[in-house]
Structures are given as structure tokens and as C-alpha cells.
N, C-alpha and C positions, 0 to 999 in steps of 0.2 A: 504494500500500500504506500502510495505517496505522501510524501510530510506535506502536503497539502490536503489533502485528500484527509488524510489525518489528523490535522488540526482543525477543518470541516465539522469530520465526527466529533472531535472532545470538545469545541463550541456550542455545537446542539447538545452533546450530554450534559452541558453547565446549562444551559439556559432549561432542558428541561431539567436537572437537579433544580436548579432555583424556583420555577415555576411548584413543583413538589414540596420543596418544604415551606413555603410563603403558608400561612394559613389560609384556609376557605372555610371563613366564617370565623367565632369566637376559638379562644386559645383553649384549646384541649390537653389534659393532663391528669394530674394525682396532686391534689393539693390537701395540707392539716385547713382546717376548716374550727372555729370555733364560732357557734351563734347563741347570744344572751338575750332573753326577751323576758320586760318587766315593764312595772307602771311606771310613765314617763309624767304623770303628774299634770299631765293636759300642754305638755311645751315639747317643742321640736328639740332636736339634741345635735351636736356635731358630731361626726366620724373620725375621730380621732383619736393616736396612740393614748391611753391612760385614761380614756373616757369613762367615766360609767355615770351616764345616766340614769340608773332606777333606784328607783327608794325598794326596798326590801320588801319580799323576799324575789326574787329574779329567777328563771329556769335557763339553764345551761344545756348546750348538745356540744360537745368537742368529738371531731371525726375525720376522716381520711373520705374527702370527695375526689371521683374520679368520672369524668365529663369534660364539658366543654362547659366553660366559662361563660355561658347564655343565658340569663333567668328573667320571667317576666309571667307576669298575674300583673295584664290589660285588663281588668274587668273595670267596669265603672265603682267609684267608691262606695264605698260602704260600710256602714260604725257597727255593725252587728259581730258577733263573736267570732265568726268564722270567713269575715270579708276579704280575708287574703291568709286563704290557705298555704300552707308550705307545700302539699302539693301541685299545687297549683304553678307556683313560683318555682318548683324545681323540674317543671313538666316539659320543658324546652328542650333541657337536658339529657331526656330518658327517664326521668325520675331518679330516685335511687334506690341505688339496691340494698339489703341489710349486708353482703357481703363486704360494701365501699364501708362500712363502722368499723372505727376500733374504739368502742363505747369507752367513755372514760373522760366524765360522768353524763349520766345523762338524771336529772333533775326536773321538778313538775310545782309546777303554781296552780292546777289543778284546784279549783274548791279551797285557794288561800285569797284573804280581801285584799284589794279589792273587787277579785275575780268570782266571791261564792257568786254562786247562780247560775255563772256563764258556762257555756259548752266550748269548747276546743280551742281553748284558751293554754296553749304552752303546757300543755303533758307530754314530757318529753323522757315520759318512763323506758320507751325501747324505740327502734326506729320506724313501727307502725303510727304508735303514738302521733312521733314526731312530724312524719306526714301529715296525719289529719288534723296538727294546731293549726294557732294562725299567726302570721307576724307580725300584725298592726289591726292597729284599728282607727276611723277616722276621730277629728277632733282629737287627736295623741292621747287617746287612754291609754294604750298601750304601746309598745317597739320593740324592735330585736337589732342590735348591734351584730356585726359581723366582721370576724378575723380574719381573713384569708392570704395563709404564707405560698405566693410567688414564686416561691426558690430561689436558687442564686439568678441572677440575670446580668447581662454584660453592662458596662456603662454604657452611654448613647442609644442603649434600647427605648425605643418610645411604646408606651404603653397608651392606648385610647381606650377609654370606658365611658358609655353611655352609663347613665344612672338615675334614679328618682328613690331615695330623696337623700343625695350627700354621700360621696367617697373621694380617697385619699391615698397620697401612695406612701409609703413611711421606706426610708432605710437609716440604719442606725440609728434609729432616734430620732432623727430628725425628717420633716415633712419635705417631700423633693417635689419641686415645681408648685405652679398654682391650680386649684381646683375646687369644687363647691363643695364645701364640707358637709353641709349642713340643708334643711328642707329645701325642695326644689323642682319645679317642675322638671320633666325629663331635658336634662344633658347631657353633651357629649364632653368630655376632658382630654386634653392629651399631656402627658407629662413625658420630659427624658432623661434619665437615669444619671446620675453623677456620679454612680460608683458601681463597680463590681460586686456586690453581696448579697445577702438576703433581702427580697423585698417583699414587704408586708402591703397587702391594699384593707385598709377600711371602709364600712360598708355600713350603709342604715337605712331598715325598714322602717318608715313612720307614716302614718296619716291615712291607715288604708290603702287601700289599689289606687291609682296603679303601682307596682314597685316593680322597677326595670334593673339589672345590672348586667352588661353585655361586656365583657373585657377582648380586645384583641393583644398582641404582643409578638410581636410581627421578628422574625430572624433575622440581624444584623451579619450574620456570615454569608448569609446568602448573597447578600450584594458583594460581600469582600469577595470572593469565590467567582460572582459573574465578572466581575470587574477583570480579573487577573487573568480568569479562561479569554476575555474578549484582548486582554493587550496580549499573552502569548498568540491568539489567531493571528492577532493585523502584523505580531513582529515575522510570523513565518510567512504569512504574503507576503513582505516585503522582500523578505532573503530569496522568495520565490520569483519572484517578480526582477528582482539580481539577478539573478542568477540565469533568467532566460537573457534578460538583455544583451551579458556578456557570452551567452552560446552565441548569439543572432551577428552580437559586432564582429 
């Protein structure tokens, strides 16, 4: 095969590698997952490292989700107990399944005030439970805060997340880029990473539906990778391109 002919082929193999691992659609993976839902006292809360919004007592679900990054419970609002189901909100996803738990705790506000009365109000005894609570409710009686660790990610990686109501990107501590922390009709954010480490996104159900969180996180190798495959193509046309000249002279 010719070193033309050859660098042909390894140019399409990059651009189709590139096109392959670009995402289609939200960022899919295995992420620890931690979501707290408690009375929020009638007020919206920000998403934020250190937050805790609820007066006591709060229902806890810490877990290992494994999906794509897409969640939304569209329904029109609603203040009743069960106006935004978690399944509902994880239904984009595939739902999930009891096998994505590594239960540890799972926690219930079940029949504690200000919830006696209510039905599917954060029983988050086992992972059926936890499906048929609900995250919110209108007028902020209630909220669920949400942890979601990221993983390591490169610096320069830009993350976009559509959301309603309020997310955040944390690494070390500190909050990277700008973004609506707090209630909101549905937005888009884009942050870009300042450093190589762990990165944490904060996340808040409040107000009732709709509650959207949509993350992309798009692969910065892939462009390094197309970039390098397309300067070795044009450098071997060129030596190709020599190289006939000087048969011809």
C-alpha cells in the first residue's frame, strides 16, 4: 500500500474515531450519586458544596448510578405529594435498576412532620421505595439536593448542563466558572474546567415539575487526536507531492 494511500486510510480512521467517541446525547457512565430530600421551609435553596438546606429530619439515598446523564419530569406543576416522582425524573435514563445500588444509607421521612399525612413523600427504605417518592413539591415545601461525582476530568473540558432549578460544578473546593445556583427556570450553563481532578456537579430539585438536568461532557482528546491525524495526512501529501515533482523534473 502507498504512504499515500495510507495516510488516506489513518485520516478516515481518526475522523471516524473522533466522530465515535464525541457523545450522542447526555454523558453516559457510572457515577456515586448522593440525593437528600427534606422540608425546605417554603424558600428556594442554592446548589452548593456545604449546602444543607433542610430543617430536620431529611431522607438520604447514597448510590452508584449508571446511565446517561439525562433526567426530566416535564409535567406541568404540581404541590401535591407525588408531583414529581423520582421515577418519573429518572425515566429518560432507563430508570434504574436495584443492581446500579450500593445502598448505604438509605433513610425515610415517611409519616415524620411535616410530612404525616402525605403519601410518597421520600421513603427511601430500598430502591423501590425510592422510585415511587417524590423530589419536590410546589411552593418549596419540600427539595432534594443532589451530589453527583464527575470523576477525574481533564482541565479545558467544558461541561454544559441544562437544569431547573440550580447546578454547579465544584473542584477542590472551590466553584469553577459561572452558573445558576439556585431557582430557575430551565437553563443551559457551560463551565471549563481549570484543573485536572475530581469534579463534583451540584444539583437541586425545588418547586415541583418541571425538574430538568441534562449534562453533556464532550472529549477533549478527540480533537487532540483529529488535529495530529489531519497534520501527519497534509505532511505526507506534501512529501508526496515532492516527490513526484522531482520524478517529472
Amino acid at each position: 500500500m502507498s504512504r499515500f494511500k495510507f495516510a488516506l486510510l489513518a485520516g478516515a480512521a481518526i475522523l471516524v474515531g473522533f466522530g465515535g467517541t464525541a457523545h450522542a446525547g447526555y454523558d453516559t457512565g457510572s457515577f456515586n450519586m448522593t440525593v437528600v430530600t427534606g422540608d425546605t421551609n417554603g424558600n428556594g435553596f442554592a446548589a452548593v458544596q456545604g449546602a444543607n438546606p433542610f430543617s430536620a429530619p431529611a431522607a438520604a439515598a447514597t448510590f452508584t448510578y449508571t446511565g446517561a446523564l439525562g433526567f426530566d419530569n416535564t409535567a406541568a406543576q404540581n404541590s401535591g405529594a407525588t408531583g414529581d416522582l423520582n421515577s418519573t425524573f429518572f425515566a429518560s435514563a432507563g430508570n434504574l435498576a436495584s443492581t446500579n445500588y450500593g445502598i448505604s444509607p438509605f433513610n425515610t421521612l415517611q409519616g415524620t412532620p411535616p410530612f404525616t399525612g402525605l403519601s410518597g413523600i421520600a421513603n427511601y427504605d430500598n430502591v423501590a421505595d425510592f422510585l415511587k417518592s417524590s423530589g419536590s413539591a410546589a411552593g418549596y415545601l419540600y427539595g432534594s439536593f443532589y451530589t453527583i461525582d464527575l470523576g477525574t476530568l481533564a482541565k479545558g473540558t467544558v461541561i454544559t448542563f441544562t437544569h431547573d432549578d440550580g447546578a454547579t460544578i465544584f473542584q477542590n473546593g472551590a466553584q469553577v466558572g459561572t452558573s445558576t445556583p439556585g431557582p430557575t427556570t430551565v437553563v443551559t450553563d457551560t463551565v471549563e474546567l481549570t484543573a485536572t481532578t475530581d469534579t463534583i456537579l451540584y444539583y437541586s430539585r425545588q418547586n415541583g415539575t418541571p425538574s430538568i438536568l441534562e449534562v453533556t461532557v464532550p472529549e477533549p482528546m478527540s480533537m487532540a487526536l483529529l488535529g495530529s491525524g489531519l497534520v501527519g495526512l497534509v505532511a505526507t501529501v506534501r512529501r508526496r507531492r515532492a516527490a513526484t515533482a522531482a520524478i517529472a523534473g
